[in-house]
C-alpha positions in Angstrom: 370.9 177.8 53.8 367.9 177.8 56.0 368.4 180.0 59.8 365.9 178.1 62.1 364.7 179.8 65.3 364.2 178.9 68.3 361.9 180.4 70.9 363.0 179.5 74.4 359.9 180.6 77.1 360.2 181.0 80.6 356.9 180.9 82.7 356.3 181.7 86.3 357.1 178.5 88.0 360.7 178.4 86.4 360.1 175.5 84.3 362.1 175.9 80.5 359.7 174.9 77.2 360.8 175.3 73.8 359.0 175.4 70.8 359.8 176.3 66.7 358.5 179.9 66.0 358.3 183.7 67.2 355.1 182.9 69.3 355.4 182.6 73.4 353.2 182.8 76.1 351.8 186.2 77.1 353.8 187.6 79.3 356.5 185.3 79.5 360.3 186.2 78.8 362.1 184.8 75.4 365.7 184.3 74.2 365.7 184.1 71.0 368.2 181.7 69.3 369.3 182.3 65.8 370.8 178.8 64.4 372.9 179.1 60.8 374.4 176.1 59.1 372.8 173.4 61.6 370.2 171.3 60.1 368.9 169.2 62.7 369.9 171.4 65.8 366.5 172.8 67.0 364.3 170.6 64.5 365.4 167.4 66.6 363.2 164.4 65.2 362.7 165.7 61.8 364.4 163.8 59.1 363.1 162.7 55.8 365.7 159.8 55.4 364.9 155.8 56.4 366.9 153.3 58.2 369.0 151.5 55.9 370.8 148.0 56.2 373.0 148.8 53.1 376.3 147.6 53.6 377.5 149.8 50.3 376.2 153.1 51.9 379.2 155.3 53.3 379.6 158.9 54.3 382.4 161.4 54.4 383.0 164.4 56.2 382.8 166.3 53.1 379.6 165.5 51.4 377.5 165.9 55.0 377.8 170.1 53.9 378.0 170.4 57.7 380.4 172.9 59.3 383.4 171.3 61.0 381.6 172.2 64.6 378.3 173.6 65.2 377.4 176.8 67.1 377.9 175.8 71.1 374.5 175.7 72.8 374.3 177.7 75.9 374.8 175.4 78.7 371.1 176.3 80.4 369.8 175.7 77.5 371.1 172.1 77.4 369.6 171.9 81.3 366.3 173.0 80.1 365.8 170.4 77.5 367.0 167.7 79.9 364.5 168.9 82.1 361.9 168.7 79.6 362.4 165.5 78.8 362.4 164.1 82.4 359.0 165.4 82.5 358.3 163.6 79.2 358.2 159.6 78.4 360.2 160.2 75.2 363.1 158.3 74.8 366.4 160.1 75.0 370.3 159.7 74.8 372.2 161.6 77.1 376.4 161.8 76.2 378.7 163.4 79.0 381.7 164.4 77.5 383.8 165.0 81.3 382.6 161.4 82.6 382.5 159.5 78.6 379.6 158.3 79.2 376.3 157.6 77.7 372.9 157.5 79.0 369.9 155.6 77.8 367.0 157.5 79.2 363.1 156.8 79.0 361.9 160.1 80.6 363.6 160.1 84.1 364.5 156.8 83.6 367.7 155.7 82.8 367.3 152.3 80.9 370.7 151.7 80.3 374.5 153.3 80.4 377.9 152.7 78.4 381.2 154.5 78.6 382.1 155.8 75.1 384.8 157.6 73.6 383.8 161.4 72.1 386.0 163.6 70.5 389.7 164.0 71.3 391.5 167.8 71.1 391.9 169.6 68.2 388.0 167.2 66.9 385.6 168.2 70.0 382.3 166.5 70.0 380.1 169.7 70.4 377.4 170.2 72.9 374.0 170.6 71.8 370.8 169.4 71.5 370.6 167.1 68.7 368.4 164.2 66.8 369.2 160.7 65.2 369.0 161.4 61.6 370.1 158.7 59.9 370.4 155.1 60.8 373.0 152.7 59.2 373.9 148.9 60.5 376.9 149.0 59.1 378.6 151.8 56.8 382.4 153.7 56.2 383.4 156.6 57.1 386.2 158.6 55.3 388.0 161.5 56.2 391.1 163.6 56.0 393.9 160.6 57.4 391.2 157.9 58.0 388.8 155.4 56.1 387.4 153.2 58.0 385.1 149.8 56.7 382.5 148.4 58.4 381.4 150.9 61.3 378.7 149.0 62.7 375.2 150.9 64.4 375.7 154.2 62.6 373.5 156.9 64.2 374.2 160.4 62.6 372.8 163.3 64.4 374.5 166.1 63.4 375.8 166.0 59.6 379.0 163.7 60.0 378.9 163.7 64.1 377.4 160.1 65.1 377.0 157.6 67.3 378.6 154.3 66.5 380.1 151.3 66.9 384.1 150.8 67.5 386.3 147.7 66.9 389.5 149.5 66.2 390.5 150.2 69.8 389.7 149.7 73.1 389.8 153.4 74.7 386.3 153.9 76.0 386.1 156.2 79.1 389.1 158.7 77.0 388.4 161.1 74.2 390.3 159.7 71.0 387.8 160.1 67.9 387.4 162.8 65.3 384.1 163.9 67.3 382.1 161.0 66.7 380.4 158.9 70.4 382.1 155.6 69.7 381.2 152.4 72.3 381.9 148.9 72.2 380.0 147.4 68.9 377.9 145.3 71.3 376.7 148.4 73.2 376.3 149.9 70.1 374.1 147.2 69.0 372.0 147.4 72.1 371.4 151.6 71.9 370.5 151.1 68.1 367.9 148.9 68.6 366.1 150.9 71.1 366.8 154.3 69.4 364.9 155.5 66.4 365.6 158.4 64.0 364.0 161.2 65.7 365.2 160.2 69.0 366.9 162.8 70.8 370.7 163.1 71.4 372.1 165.6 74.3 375.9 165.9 74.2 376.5 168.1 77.5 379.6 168.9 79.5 
């Protein structure tokens, strides 16, 4: 399974950048993070897949490969990469797992904001810095004790961690899913218009 790395740089001024490889800028100080089992994790915008409106497509937990949860990122590393992007005009999704809530962002802009439900205990939503992988209009999702029909705006961005729909309760603004960021369907609807796969996903504390 392929290890990706990560150089984090830190020049003069403070300011965070990160970029794939060993190579930094002369003189500057790196942490080096080693990344097992985590396709997507650093590589954030590199997919190979194509939004699908298949209505037969479904994933489970099992056939993603992923690990249950992913290595935690450290938590400046997470404040670095927000910081990058609010220097950027790249459009961004920020999840906060103490407020539930979901952030549209276009650079230092927030565009628009839902509460969500993340994972509950036991089925954590991990912090990281992710991507949208995979897009899906409508899909099922299968698991040990659940199968569920007709998840509507599917966003995977970490194996089966994703950003969906929900029409099966009403609990936003609590943790109660198996790790996925679920919203109202309409919401939903809304964020997976404007996102595309390669679009970056923060999940932060």
């Amino acid at each position: 399974m392929e290890n990706r790395i990560i150089a984090q740089s830190k020049l003069r001024h403070g300011h965070y950048l990160f970029r794939r490889g060993m190579a930094a800028a002369a003189g500057a100080w790196v942490m080096l993070f080693l990344v097992g089992m985590a396709p997507g994790w650093a590589a954030a915008g590199e997919t190979d897949s194509a939004e699908t409106d298949s209505a037969e497509h479904s994933v489970s937990a099992s056939e993603t490969g992923s690990p249950k949860t992913p290595p935690p990122a450290p938590t400046e590393f997470i404040a670095a990469w927000i910081a990058d992007l609010q220097q950027s005009s790249e459009r961004w999704i920020q999840v906060d797992l103490s407020d539930q809530k979901l952030i549209a962002w276009e650079g230092d802009v927030p565009i628009y904001s839902a509460i969500v439900s993340t994972g509950r205990v036991g089925d954590w939503t991990p912090p990281g810095v992710y991507a949208v992988e995979t897009k899906y209009r409508v899909t099922s999702m299968q698991g040990e004790g659940y199968n569920i029909p007709d998840v509507p705006y599917v966003m995977y961005f970490f194996g089966s961690y994703a950003i969906h729909g929900v029409y099966w309760h009403d609990n936003f603004g609590a943790p109660a899913s198996r790790g996925c960021v679920g919203l109202e369907p309409e919401q939903a609807a809304w964020l997976f218009g404007w996102a595309s796969e390669g679009t970056r996903v923060i999940v932060q504390e």
